[in-house]
PDB file of N, H, CA, C and O in Angstrom:
ATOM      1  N   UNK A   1       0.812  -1.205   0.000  1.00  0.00           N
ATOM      2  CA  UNK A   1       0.000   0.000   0.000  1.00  0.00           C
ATOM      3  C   UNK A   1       0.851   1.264   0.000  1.00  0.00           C
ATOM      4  O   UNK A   1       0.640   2.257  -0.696  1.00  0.00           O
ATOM      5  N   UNK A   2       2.175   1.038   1.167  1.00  0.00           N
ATOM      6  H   UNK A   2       2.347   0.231   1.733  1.00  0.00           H
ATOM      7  CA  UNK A   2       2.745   2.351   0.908  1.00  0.00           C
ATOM      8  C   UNK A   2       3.395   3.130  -0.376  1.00  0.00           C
ATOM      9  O   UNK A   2       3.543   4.328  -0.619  1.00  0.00           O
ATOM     10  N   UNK A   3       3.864   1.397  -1.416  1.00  0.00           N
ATOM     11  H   UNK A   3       3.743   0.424  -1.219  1.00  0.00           H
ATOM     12  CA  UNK A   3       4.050   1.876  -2.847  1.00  0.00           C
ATOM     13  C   UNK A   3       3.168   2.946  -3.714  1.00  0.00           C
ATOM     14  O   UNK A   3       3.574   3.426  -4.772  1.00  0.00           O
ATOM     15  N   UNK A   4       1.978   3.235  -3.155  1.00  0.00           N
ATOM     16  H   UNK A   4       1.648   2.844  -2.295  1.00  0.00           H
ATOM     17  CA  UNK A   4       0.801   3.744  -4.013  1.00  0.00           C
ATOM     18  C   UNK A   4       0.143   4.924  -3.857  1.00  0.00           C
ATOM     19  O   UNK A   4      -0.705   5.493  -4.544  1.00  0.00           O
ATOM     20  N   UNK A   5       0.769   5.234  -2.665  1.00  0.00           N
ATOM     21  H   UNK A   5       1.458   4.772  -2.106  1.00  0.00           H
ATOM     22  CA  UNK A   5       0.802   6.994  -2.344  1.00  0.00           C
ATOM     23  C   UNK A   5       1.132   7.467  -3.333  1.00  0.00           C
ATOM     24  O   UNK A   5       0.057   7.636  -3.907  1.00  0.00           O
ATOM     25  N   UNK A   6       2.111   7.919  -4.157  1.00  0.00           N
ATOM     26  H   UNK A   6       2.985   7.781  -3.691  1.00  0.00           H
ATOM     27  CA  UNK A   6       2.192   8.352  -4.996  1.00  0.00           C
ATOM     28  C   UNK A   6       1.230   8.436  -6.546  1.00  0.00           C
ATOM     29  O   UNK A   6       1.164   9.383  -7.329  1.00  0.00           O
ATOM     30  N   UNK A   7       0.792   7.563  -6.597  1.00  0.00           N
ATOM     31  H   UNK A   7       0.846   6.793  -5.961  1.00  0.00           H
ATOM     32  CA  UNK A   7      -0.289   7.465  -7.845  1.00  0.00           C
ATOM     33  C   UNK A   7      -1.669   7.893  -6.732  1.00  0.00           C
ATOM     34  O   UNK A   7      -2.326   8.737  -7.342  1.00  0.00           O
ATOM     35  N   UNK A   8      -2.122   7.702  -5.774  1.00  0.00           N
ATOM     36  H   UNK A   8      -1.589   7.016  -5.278  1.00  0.00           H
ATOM     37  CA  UNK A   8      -2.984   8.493  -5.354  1.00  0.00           C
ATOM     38  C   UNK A   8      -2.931   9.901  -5.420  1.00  0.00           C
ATOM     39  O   UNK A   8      -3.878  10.492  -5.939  1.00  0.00           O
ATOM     40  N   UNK A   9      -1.745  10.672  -4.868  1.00  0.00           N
ATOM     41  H   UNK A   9      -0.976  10.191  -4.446  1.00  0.00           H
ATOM     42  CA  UNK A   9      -1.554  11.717  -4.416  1.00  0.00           C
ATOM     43  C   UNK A   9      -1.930  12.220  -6.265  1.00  0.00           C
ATOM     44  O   UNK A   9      -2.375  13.357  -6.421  1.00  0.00           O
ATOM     45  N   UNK A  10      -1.745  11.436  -7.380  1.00  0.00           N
ATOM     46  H   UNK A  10      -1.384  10.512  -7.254  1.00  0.00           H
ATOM     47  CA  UNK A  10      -1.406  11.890  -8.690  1.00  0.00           C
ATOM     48  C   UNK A  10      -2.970  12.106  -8.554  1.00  0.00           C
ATOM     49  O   UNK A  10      -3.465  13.205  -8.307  1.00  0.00           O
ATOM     50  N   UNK A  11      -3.470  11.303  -8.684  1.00  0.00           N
ATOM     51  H   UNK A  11      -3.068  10.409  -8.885  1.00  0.00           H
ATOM     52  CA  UNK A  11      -5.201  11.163  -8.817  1.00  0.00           C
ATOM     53  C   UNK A  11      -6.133  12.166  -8.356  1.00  0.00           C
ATOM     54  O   UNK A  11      -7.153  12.424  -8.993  1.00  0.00           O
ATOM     55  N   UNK A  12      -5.735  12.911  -6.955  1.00  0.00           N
ATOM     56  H   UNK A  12      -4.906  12.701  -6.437  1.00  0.00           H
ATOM     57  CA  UNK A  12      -6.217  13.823  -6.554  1.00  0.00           C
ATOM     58  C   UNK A  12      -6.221  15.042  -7.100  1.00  0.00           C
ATOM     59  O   UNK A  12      -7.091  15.874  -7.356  1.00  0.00           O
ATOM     60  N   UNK A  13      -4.713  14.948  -7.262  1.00  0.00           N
ATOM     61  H   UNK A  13      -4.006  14.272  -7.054  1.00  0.00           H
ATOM     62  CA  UNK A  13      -4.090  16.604  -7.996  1.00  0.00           C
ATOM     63  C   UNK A  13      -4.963  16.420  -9.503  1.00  0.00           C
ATOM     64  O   UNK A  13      -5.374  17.464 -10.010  1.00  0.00           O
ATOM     65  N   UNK A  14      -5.168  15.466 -10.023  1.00  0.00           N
ATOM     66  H   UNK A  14      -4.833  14.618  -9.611  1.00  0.00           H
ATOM     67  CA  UNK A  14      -5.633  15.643 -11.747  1.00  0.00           C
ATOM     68  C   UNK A  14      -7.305  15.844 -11.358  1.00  0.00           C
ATOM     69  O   UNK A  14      -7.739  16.879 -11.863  1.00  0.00           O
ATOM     70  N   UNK A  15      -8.249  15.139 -10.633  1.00  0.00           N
ATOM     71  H   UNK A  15      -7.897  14.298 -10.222  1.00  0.00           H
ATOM     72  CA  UNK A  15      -9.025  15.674 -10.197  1.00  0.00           C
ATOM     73  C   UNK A  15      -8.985  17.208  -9.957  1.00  0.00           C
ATOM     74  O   UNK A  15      -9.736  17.940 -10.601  1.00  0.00           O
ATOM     75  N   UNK A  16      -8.093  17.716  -9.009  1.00  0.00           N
ATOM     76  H   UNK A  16      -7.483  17.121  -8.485  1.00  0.00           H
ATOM     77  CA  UNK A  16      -8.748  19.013  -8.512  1.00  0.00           C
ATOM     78  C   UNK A  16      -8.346  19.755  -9.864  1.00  0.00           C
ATOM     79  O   UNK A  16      -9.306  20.314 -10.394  1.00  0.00           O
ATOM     80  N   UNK A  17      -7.685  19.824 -10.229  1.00  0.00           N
ATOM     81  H   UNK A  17      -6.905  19.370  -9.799  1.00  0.00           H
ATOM     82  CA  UNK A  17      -7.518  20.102 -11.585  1.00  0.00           C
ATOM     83  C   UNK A  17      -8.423  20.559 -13.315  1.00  0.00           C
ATOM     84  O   UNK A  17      -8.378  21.408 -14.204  1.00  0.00           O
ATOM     85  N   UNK A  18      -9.331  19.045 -12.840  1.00  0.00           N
ATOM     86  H   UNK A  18      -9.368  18.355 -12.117  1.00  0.00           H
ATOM     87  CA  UNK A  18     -10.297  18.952 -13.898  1.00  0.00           C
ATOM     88  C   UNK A  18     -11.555  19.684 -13.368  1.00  0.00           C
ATOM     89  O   UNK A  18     -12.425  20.236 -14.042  1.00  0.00           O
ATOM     90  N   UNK A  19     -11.450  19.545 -11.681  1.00  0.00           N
ATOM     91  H   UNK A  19     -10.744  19.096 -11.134  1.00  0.00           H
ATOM     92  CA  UNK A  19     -12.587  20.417 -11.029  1.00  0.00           C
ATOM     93  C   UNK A  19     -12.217  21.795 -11.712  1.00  0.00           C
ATOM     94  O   UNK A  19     -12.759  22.061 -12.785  1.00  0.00           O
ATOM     95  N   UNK A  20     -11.446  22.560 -11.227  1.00  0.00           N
ATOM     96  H   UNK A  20     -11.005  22.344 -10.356  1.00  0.00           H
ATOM     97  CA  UNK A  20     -10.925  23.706 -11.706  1.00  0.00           C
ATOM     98  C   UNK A  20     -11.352  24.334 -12.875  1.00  0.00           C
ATOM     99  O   UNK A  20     -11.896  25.411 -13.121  1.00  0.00           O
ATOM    100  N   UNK A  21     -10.853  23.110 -13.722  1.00  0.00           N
ATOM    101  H   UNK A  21     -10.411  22.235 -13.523  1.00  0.00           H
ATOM    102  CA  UNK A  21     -11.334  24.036 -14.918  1.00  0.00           C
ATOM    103  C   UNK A  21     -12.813  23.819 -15.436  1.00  0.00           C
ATOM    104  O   UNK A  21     -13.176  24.614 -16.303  1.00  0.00           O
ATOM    105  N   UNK A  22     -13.539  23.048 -15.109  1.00  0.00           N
ATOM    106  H   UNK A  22     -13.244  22.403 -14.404  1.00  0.00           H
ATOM    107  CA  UNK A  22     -14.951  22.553 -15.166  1.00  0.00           C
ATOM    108  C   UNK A  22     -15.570  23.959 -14.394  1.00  0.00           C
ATOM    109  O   UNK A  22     -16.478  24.617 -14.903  1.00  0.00           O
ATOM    110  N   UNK A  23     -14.885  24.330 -12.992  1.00  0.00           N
ATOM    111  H   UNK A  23     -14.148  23.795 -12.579  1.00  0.00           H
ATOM    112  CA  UNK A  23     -15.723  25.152 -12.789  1.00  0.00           C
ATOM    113  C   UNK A  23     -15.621  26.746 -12.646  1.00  0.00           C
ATOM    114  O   UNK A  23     -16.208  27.556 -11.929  1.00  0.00           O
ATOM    115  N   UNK A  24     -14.177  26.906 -14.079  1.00  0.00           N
ATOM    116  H   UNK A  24     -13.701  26.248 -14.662  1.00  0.00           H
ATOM    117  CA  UNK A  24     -14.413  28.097 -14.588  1.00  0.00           C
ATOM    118  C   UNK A  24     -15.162  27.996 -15.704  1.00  0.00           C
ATOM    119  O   UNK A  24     -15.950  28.870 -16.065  1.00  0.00           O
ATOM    120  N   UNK A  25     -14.978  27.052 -16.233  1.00  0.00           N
ATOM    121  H   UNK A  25     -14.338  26.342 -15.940  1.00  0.00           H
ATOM    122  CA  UNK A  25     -15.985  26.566 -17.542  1.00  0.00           C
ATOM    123  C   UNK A  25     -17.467  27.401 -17.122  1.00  0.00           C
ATOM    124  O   UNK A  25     -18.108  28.347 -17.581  1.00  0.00           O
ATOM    125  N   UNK A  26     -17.561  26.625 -16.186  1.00  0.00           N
ATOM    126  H   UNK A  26     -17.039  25.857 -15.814  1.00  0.00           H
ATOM    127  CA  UNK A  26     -19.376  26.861 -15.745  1.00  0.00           C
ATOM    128  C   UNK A  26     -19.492  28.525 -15.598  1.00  0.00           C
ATOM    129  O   UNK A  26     -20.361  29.214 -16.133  1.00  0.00           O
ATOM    130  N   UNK A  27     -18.268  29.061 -14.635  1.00  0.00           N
ATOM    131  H   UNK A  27     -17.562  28.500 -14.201  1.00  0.00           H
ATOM    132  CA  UNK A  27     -18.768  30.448 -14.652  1.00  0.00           C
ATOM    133  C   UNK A  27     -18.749  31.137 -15.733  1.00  0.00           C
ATOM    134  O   UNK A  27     -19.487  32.123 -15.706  1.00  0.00           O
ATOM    135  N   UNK A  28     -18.029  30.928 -16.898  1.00  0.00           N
ATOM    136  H   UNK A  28     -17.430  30.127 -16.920  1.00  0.00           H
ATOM    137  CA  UNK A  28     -18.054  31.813 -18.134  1.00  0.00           C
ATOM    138  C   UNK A  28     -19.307  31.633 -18.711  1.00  0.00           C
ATOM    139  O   UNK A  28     -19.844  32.614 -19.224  1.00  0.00           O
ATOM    140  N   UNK A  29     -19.982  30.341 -18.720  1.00  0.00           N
ATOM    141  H   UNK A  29     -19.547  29.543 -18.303  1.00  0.00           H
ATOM    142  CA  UNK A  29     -21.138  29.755 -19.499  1.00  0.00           C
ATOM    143  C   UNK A  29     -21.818  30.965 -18.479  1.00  0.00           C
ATOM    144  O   UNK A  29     -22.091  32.044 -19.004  1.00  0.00           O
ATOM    145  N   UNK A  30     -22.052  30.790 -17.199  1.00  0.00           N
ATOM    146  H   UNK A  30     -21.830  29.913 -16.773  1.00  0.00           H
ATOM    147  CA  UNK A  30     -23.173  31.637 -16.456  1.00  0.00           C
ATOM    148  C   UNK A  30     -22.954  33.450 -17.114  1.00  0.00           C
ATOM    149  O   UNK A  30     -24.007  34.058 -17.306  1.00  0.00           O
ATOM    150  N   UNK A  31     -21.776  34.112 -17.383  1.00  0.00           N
ATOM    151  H   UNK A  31     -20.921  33.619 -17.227  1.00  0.00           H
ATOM    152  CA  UNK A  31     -21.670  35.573 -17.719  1.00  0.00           C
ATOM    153  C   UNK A  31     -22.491  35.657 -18.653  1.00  0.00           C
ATOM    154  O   UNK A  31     -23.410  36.464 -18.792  1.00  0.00           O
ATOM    155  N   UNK A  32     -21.908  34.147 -19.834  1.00  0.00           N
ATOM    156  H   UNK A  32     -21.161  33.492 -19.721  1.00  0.00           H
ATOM    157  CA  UNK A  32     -22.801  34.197 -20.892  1.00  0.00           C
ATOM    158  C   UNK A  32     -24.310  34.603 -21.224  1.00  0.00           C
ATOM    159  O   UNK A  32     -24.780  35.549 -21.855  1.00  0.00           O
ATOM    160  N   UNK A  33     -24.928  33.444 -20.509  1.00  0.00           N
ATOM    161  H   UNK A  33     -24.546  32.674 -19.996  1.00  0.00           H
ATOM    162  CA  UNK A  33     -25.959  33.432 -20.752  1.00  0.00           C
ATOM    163  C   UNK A  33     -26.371  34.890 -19.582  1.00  0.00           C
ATOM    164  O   UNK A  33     -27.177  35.640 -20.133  1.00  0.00           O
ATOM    165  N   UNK A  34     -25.981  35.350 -18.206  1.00  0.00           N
ATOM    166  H   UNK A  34     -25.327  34.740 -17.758  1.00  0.00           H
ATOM    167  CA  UNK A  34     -26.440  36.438 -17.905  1.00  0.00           C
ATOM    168  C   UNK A  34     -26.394  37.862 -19.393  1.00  0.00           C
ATOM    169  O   UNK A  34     -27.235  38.754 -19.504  1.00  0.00           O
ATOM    170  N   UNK A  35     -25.688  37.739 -19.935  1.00  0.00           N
ATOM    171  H   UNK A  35     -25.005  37.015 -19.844  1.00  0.00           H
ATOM    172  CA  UNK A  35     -25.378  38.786 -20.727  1.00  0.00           C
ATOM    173  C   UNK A  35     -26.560  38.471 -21.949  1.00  0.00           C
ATOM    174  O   UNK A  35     -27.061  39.445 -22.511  1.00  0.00           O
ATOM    175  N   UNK A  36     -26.890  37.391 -22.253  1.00  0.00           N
ATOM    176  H   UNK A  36     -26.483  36.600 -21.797  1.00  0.00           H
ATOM    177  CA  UNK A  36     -27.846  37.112 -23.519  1.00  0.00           C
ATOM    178  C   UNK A  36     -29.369  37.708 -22.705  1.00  0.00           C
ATOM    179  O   UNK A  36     -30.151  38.477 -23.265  1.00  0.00           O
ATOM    180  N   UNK A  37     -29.535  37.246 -21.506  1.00  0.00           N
ATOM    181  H   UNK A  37     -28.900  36.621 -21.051  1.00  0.00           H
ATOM    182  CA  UNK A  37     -30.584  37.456 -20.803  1.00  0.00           C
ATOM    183  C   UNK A  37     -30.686  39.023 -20.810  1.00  0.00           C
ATOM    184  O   UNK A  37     -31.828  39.463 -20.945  1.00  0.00           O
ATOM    185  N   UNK A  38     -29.695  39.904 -20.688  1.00  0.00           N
ATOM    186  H   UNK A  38     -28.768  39.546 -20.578  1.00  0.00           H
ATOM    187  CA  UNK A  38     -29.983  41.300 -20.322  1.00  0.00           C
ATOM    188  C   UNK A  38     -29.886  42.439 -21.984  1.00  0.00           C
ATOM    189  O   UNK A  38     -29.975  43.656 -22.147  1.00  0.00           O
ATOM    190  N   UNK A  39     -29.646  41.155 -23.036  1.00  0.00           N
ATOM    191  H   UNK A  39     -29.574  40.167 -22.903  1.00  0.00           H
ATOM    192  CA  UNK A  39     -29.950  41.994 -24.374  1.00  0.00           C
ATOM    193  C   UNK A  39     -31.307  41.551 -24.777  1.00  0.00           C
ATOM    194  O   UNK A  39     -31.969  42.300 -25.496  1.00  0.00           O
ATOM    195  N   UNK A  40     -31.866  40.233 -24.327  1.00  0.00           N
ATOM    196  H   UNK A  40     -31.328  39.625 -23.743  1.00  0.00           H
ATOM    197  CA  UNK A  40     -33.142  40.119 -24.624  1.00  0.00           C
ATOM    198  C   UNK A  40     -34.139  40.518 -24.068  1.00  0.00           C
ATOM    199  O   UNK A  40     -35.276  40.498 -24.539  1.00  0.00           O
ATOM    200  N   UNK A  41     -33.677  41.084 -22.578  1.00  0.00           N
ATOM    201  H   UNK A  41     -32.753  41.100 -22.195  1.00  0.00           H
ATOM    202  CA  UNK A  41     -35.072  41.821 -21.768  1.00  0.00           C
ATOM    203  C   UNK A  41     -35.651  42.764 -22.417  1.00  0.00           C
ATOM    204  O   UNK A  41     -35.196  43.294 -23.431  1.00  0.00           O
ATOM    205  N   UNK A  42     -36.995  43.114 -21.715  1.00  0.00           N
ATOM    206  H   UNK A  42     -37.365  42.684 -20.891  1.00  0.00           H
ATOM    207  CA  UNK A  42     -37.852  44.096 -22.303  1.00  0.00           C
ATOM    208  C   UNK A  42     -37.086  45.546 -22.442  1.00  0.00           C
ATOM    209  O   UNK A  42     -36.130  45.691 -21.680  1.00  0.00           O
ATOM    210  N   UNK A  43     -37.361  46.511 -23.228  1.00  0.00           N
ATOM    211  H   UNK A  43     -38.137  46.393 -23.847  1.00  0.00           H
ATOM    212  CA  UNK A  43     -37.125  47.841 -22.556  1.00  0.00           C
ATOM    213  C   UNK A  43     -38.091  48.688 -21.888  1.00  0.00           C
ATOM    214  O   UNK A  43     -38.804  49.401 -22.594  1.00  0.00           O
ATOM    215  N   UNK A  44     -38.159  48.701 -21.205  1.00  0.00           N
ATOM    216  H   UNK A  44     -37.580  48.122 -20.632  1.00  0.00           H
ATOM    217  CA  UNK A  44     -39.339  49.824 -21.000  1.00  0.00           C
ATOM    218  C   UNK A  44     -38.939  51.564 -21.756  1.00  0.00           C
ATOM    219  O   UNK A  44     -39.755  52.481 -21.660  1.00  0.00           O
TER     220      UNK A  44
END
């Protein structure tokens, strides 16, 4: 088991990683669509 720390420790880091960019992904998608939402509102 102690051989395998190392490929764990790998596993985590590529995870937080893929988190990362998944969840800048998501916030650009959210500007997006906030910004489509505020050219399609009404005008008064």
């Amino acid at each position: 088991m102690p051989d395998n720390w190392g490929f764990v420790a790998a596993a985590y880091g590529l995870t937080a990683v893929a988190l990362l960019f998944y969840w800048r992904r998501l916030a650009r998608k959210e500007r997006e669509v906030e910004a489509l939402r505020r050219l399609k509102a009404p005008r008064s």
